[in-house]
N, CA, C and O atoms as a MOPAC input file, in Angstrom:
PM7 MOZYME 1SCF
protein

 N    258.90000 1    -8.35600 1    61.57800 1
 C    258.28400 1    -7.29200 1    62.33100 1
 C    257.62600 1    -7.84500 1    63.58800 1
 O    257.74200 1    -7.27900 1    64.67400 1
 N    256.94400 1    -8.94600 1    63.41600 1
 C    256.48400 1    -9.77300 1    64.58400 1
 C    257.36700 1   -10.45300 1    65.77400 1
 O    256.95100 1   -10.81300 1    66.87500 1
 N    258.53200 1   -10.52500 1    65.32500 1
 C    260.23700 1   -10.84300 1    66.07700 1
 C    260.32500 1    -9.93300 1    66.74600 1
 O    260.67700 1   -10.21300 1    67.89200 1
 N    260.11300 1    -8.63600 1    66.49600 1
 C    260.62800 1    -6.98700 1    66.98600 1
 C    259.38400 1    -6.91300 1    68.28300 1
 O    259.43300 1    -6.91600 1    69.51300 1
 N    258.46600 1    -6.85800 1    67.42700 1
 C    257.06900 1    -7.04900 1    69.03200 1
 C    257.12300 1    -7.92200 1    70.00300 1
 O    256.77800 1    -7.62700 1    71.14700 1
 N    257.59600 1    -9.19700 1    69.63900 1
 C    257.89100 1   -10.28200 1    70.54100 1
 C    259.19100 1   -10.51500 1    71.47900 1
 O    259.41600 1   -11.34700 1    72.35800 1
 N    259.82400 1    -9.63900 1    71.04000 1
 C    261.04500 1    -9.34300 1    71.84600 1
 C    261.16800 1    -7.73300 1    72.95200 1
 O    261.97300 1    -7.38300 1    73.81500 1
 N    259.76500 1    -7.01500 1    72.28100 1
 C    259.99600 1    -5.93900 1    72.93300 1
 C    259.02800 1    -6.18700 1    74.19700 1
 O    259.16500 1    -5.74600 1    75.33800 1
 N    258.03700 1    -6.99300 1    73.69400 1
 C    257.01700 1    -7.29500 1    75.07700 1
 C    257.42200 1    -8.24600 1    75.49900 1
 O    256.60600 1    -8.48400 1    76.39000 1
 N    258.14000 1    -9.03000 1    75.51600 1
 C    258.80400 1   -10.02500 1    76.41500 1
 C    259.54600 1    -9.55100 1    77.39000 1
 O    259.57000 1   -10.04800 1    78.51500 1
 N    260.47000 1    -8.15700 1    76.89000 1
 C    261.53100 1    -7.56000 1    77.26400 1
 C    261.14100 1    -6.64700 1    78.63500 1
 O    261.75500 1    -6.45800 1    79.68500 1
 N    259.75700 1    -6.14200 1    78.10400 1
 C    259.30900 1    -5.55600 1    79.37600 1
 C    258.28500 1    -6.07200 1    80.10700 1
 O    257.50000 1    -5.45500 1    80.82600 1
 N    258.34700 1    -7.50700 1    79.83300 1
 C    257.28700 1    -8.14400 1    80.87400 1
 C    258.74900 1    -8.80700 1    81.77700 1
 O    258.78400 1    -8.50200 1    82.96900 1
 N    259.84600 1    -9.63000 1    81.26800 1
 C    260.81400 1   -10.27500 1    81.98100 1
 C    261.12100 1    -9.05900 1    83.10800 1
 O    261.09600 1    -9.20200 1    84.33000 1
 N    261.43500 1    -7.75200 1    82.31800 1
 C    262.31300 1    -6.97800 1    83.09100 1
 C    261.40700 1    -6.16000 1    84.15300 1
 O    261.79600 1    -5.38100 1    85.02300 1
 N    260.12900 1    -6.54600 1    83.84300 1
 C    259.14000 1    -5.87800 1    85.31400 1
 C    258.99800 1    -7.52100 1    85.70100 1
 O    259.15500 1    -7.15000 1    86.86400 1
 N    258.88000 1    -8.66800 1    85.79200 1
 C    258.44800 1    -9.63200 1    86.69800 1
 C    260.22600 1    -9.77800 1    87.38900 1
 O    260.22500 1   -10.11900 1    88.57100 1
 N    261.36100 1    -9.60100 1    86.89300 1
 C    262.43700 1    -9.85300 1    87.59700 1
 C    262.88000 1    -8.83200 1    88.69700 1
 O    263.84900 1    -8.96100 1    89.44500 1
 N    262.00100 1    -7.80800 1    88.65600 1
 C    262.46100 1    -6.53000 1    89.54800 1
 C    261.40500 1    -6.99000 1    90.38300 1
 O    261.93600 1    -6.68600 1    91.45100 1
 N    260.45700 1    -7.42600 1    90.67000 1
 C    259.44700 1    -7.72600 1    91.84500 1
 C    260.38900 1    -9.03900 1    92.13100 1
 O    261.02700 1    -8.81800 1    93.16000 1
 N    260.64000 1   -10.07900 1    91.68900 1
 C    261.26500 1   -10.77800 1    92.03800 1
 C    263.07200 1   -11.41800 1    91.45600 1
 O    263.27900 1   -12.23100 1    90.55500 1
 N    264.02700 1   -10.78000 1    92.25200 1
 C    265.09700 1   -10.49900 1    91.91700 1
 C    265.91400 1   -11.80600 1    91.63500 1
 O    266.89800 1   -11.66700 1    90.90900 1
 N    265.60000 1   -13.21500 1    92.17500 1
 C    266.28800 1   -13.92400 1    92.18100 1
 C    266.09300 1   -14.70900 1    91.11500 1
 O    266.11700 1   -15.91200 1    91.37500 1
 N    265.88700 1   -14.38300 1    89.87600 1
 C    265.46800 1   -15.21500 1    88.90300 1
 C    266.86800 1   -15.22700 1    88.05800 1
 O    267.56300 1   -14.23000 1    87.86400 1
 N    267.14400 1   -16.54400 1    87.59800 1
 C    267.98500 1   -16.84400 1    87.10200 1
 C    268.01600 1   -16.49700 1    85.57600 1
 O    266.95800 1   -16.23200 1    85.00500 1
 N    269.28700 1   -16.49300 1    84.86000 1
 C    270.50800 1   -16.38800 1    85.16300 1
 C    271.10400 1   -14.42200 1    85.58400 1
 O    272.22000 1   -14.04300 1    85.94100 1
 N    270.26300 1   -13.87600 1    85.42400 1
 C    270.72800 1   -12.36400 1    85.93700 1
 C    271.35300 1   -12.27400 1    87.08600 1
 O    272.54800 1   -12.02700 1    87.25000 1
 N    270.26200 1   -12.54400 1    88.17500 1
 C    271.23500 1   -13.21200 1    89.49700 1
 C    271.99200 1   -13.85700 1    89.59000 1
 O    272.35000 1   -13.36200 1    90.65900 1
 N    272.89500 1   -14.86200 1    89.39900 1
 C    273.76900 1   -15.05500 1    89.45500 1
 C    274.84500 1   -14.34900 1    88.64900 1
 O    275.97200 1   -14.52400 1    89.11300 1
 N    274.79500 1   -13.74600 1    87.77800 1
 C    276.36300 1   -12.96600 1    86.93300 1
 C    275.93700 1   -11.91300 1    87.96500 1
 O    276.99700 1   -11.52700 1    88.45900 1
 N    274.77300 1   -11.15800 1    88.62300 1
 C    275.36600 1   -10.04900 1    88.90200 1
 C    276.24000 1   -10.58800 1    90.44200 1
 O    277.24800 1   -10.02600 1    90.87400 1
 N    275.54100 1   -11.82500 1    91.10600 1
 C    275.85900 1   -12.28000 1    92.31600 1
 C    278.22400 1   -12.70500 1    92.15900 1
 O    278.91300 1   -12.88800 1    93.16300 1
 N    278.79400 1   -12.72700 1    90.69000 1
 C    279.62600 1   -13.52600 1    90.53800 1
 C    280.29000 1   -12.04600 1    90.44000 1
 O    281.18700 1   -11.87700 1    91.26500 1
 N    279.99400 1   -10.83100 1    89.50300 1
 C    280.61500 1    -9.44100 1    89.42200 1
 C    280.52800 1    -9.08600 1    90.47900 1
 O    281.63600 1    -8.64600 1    90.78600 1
 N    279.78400 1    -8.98500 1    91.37300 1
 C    279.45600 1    -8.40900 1    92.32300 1
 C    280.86300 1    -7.28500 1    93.10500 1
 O    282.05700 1    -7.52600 1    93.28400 1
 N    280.17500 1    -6.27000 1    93.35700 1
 C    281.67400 1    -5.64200 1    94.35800 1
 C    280.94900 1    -5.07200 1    95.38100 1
 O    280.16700 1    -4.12300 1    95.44000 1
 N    281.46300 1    -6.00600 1    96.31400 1
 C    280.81100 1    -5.28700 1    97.42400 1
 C    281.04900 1    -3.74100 1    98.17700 1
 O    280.42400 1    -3.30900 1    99.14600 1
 N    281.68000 1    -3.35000 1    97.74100 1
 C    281.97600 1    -1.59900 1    98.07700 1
 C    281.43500 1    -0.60300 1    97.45000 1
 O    281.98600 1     0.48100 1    97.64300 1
 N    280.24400 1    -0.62000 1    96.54000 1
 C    279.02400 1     0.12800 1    96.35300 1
 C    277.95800 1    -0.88700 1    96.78700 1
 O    277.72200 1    -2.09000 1    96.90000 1
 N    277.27600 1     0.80500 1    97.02200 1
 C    275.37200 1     0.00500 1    97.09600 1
 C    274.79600 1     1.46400 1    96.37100 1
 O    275.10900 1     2.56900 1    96.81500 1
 N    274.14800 1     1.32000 1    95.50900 1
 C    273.64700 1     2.44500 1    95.11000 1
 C    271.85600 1     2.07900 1    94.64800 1
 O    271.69500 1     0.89500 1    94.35200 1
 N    270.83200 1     2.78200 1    94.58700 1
 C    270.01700 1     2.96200 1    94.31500 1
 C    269.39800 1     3.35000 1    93.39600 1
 O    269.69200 1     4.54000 1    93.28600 1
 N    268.46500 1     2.98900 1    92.38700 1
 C    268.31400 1     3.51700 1    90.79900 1
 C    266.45400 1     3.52100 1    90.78500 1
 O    265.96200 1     2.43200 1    90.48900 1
 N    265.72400 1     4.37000 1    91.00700 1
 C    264.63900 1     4.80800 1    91.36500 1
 C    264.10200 1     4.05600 1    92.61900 1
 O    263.15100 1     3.27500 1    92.59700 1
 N    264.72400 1     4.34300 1    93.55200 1
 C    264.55200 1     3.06400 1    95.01500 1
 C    264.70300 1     1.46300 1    94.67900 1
 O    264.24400 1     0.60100 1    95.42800 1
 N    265.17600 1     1.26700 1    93.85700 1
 C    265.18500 1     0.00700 1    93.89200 1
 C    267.06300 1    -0.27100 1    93.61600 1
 O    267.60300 1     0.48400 1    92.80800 1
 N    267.78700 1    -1.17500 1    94.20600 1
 C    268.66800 1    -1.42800 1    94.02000 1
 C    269.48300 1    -1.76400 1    92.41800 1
 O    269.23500 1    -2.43200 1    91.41400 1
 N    270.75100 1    -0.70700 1    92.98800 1
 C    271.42000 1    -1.23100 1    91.40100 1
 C    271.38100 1    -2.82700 1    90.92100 1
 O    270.83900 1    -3.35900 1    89.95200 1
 N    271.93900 1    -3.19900 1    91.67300 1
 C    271.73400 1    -5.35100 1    91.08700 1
 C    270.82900 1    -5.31600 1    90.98400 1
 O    270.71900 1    -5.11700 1    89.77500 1
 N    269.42200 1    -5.38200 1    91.56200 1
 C    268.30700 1    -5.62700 1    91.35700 1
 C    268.11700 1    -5.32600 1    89.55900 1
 O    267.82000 1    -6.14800 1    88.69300 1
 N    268.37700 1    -4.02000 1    89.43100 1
 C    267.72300 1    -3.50800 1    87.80700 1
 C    268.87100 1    -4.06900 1    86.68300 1
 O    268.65700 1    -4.18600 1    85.47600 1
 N    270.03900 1    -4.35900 1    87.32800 1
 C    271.11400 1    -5.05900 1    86.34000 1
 C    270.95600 1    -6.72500 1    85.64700 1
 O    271.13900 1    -7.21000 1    84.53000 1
 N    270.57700 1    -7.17900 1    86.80500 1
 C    270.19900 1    -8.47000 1    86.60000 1
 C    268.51400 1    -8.45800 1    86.19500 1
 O    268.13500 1    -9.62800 1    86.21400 1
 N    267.24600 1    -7.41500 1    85.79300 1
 C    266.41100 1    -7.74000 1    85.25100 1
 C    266.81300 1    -7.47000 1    83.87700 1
 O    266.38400 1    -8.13000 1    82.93100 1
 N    267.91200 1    -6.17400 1    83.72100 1
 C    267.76600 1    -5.88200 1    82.29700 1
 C    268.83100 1    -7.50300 1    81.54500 1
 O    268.68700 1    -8.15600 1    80.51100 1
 N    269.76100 1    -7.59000 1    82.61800 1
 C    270.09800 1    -9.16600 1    81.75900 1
 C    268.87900 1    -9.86800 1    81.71600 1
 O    268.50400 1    -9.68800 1    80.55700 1
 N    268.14100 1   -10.47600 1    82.21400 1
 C    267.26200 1   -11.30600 1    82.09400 1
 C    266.66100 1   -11.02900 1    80.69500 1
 O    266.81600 1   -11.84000 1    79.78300 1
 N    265.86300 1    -9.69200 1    80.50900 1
 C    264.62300 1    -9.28700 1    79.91300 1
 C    265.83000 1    -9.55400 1    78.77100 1
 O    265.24400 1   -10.18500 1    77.89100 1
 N    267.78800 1    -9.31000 1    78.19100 1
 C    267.82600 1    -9.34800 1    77.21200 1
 C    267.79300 1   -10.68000 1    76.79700 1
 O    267.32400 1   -11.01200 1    75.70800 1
 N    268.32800 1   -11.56500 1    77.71500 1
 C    268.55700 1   -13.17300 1    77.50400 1
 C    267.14300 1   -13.83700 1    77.17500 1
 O    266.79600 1   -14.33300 1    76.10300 1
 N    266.59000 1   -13.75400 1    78.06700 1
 C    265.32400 1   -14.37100 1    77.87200 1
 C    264.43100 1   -14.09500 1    76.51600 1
 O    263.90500 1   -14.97400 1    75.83300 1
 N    264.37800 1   -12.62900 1    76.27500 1
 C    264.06800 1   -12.54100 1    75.29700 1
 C    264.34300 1   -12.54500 1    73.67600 1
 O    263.58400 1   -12.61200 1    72.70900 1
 N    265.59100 1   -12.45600 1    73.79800 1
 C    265.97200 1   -13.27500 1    72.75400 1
 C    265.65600 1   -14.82200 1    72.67600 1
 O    264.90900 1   -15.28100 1    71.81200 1
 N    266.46400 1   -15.82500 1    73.93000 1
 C    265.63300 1   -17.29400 1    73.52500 1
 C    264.10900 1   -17.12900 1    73.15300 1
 O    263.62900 1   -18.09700 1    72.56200 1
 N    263.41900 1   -16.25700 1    73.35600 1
 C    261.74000 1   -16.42200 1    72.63200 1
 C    261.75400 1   -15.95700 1    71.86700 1
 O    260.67700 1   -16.15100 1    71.30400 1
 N    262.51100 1   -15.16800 1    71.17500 1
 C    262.98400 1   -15.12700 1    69.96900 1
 C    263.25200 1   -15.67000 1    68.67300 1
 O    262.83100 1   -15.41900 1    67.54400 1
 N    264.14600 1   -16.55800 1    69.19600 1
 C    265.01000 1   -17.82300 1    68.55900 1
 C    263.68300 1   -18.89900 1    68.55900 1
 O    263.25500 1   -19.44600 1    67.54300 1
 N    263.29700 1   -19.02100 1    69.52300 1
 C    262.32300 1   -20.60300 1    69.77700 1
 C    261.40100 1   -20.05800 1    68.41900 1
 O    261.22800 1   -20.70500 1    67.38600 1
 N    260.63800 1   -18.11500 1    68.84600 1
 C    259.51300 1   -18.26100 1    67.47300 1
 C    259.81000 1   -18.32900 1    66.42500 1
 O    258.91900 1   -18.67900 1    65.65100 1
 N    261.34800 1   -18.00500 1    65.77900 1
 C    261.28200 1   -18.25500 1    64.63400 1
 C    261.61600 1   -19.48900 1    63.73000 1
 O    261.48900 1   -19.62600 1    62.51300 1
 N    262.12100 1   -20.42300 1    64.77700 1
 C    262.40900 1   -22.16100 1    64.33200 1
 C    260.66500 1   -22.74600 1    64.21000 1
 O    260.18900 1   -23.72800 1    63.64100 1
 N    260.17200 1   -21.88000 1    64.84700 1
 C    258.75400 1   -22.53800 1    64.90700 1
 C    257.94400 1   -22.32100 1    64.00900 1
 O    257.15100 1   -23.17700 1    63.61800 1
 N    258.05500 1   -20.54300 1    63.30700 1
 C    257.61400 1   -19.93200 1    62.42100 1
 C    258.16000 1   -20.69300 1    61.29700 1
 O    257.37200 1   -20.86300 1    60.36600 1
 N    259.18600 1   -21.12700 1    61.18900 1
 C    259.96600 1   -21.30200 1    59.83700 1
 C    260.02000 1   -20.87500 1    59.14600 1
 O    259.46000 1   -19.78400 1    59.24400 1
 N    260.69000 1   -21.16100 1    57.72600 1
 C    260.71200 1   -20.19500 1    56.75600 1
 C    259.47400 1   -19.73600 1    55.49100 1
 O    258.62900 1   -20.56700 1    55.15700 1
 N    259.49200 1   -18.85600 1    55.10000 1
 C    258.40100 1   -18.34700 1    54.11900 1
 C    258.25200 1   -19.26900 1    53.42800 1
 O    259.26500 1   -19.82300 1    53.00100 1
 N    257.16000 1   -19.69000 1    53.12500 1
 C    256.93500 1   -20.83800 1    51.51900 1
 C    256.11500 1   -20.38200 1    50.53600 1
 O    255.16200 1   -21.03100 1    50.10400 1
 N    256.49500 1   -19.09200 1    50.08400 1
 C    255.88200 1   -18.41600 1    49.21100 1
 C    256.50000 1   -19.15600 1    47.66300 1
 O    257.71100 1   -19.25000 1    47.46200 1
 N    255.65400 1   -19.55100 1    46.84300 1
 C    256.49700 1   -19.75800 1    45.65300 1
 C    257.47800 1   -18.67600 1    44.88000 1
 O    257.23900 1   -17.48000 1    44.71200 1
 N    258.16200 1   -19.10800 1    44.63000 1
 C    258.92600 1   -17.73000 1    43.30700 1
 C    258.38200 1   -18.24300 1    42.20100 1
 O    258.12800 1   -19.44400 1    42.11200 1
 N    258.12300 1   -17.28500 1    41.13500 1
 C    257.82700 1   -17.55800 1    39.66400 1
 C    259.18800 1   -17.41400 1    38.77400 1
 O    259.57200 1   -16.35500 1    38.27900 1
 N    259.76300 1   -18.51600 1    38.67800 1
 C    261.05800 1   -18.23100 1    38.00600 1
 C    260.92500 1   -18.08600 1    36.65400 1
 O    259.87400 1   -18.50300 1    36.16900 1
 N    261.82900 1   -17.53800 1    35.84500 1
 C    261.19700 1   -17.06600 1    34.50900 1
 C    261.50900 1   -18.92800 1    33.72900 1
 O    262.33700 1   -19.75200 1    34.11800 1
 N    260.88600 1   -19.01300 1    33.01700 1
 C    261.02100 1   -20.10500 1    31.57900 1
 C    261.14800 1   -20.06600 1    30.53100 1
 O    260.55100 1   -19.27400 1    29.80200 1
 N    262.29800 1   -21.25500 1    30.00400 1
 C    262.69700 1   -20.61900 1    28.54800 1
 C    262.14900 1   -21.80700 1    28.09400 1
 O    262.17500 1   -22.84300 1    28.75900 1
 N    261.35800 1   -21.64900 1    26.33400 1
 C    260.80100 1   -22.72200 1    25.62200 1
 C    261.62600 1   -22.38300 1    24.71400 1
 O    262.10200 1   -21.33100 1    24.28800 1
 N    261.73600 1   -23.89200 1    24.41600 1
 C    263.21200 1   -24.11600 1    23.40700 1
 C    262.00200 1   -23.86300 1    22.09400 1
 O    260.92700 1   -24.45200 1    21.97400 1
 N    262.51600 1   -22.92000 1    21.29800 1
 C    262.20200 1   -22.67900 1    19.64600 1
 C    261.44500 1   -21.55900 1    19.76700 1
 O    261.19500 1   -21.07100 1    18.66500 1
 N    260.83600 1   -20.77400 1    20.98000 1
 C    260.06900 1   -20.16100 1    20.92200 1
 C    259.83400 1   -18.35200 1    20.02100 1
 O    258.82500 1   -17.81400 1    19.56400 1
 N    261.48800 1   -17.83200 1    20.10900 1
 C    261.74200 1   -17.14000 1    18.89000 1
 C    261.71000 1   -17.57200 1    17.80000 1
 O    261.17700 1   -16.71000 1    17.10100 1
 N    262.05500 1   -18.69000 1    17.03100 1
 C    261.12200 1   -19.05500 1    15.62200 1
 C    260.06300 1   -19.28500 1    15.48300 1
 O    259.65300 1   -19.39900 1    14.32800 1
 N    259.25100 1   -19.43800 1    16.47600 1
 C    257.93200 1   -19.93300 1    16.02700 1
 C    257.07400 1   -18.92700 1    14.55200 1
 O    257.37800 1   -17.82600 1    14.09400 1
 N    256.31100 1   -19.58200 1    14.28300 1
 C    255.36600 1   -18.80000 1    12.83800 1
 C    255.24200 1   -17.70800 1    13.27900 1
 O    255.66200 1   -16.74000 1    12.64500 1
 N    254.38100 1   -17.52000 1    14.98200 1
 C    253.93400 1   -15.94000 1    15.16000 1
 C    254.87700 1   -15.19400 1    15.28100 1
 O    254.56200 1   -14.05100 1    14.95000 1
 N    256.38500 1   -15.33200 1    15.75200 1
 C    257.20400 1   -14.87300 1    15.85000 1
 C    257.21000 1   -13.35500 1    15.15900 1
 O    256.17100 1   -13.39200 1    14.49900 1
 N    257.62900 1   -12.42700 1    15.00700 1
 C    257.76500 1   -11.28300 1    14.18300 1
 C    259.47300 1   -11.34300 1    13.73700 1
 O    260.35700 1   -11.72700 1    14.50200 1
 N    259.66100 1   -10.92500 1    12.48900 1
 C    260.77700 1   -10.81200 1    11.87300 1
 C    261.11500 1    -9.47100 1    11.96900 1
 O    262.15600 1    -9.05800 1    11.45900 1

């Protein structure tokens, strides 16, 4: 559940710091390599590439902080209580017949 928060506020901190500043890698460059230069279109005043290459960013990036917290988190070390068998323990005296 803490993966899900950490990816969603990452997601919209990358994807608002890459729209103030567009040239942040690697978004910029795939959109700079697709690129077609025979549109230009606009998506709330701000340029289509501009918001293409933050939402790549905000997904890339945030997944690697993703990945990094949970190698870091590691895994649960909760014990299990596995069940135990004592050898004779149906014969014993208290046993009930």
């Amino acid at each position: 559940m803490l993966g899900l928060f950490l990816f969603a506020a990452s997601f919209v901190s990358i994807l608002t710091v890459t729209l103030f500043f567009p040239y942040l890698p690697p978004g910029y460059f795939m959109v700079e390599f697709f690129r077609n230069s025979e549109t230009s279109y606009l998506i709330a005043g701000v340029s289509g590439d501009t918001v293409i290459s933050a939402i790549i960013n905000g997904i890339l990036w945030s997944v690697i902080l993703v990945i990094i917290y949970s190698f870091w988190k590691g895994p649960k070390k909760e014990k299990s209580n596995l069940p135990v068998w004592v050898p004779g323990y149906a014969q014993s005296r208290n046993s009930k017949k």
